[in-house]
C-alpha positions as CSV (number, residue, x, y, z in Angstrom):
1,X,3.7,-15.3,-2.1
2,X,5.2,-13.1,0.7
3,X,3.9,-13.8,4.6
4,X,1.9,-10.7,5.8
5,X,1.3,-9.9,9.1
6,X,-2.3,-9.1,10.1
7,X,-2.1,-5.5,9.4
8,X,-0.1,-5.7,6.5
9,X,-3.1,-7.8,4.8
10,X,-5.3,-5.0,6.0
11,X,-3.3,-2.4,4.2
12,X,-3.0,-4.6,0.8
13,X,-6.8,-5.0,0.9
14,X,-7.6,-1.0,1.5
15,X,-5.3,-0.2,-1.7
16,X,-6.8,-2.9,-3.3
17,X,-10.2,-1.8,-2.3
18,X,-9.4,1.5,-3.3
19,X,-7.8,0.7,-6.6
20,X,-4.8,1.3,-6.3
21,X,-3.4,-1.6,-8.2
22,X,-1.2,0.0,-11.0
23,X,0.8,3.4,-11.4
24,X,-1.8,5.3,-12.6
25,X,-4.0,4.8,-9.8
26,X,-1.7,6.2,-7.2
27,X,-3.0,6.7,-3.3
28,X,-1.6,8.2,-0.6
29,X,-1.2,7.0,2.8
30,X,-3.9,9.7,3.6
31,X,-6.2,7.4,1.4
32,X,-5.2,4.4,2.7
33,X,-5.1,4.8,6.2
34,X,-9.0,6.7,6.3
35,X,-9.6,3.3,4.5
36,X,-8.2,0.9,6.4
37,X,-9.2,2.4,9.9
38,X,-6.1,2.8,11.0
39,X,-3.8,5.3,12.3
40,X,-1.5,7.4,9.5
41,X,1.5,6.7,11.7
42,X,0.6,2.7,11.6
43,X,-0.3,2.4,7.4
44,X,2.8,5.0,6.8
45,X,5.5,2.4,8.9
46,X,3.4,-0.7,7.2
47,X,3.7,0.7,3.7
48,X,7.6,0.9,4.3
49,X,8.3,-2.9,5.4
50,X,5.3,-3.8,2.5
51,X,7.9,-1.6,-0.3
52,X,10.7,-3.9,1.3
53,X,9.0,-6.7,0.8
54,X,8.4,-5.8,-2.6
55,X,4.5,-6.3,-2.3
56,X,4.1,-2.6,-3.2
57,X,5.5,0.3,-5.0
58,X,6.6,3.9,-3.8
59,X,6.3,6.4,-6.2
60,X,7.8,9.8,-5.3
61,X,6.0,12.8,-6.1
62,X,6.0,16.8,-5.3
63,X,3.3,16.9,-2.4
64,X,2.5,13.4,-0.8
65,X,4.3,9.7,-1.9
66,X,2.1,7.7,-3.8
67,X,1.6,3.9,-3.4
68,X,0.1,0.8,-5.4
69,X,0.0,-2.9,-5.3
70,X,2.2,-4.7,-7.9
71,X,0.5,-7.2,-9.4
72,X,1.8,-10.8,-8.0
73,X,3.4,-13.0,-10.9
74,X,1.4,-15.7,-12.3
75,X,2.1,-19.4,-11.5
């Protein structure tokens, strides 16, 4: 398992939370930052180093990025 900083567990939780935990359950960082209680600026720069760390997935879309968890590997 990756290490997460504070608010990158928050962020993982709100997707999670919000069910976005395959493609077809897309949210935006809209979505996640109203649900995390964060600012946009904040989840947005968070979601980027999460993508990195390949704990999520960006998926590129005509209006607003969408994001979801990928699932962690079984042991």
């Amino acid at each position: 398992m990756v290490d997460l900083n504070p608010i990158e567990q928050l962020v993982v939780q709100a997707m999670k939370d919000l069910g976005a935990t395959k493609p077809e359950s897309l949210k935006t960082a809209d979505d996640i930052a109203k649900k995390a209680n964060r600012p946009k600026s904040m989840v947005t720069n968070t979601l980027v180093a999460l993508s990195d760390k390949g704990v999520i997935k960006r998926v590129a879309r005509e209006k607003a990025s969408g994001y979801y968890v990928i699932p962690a590997p079984a042991a």
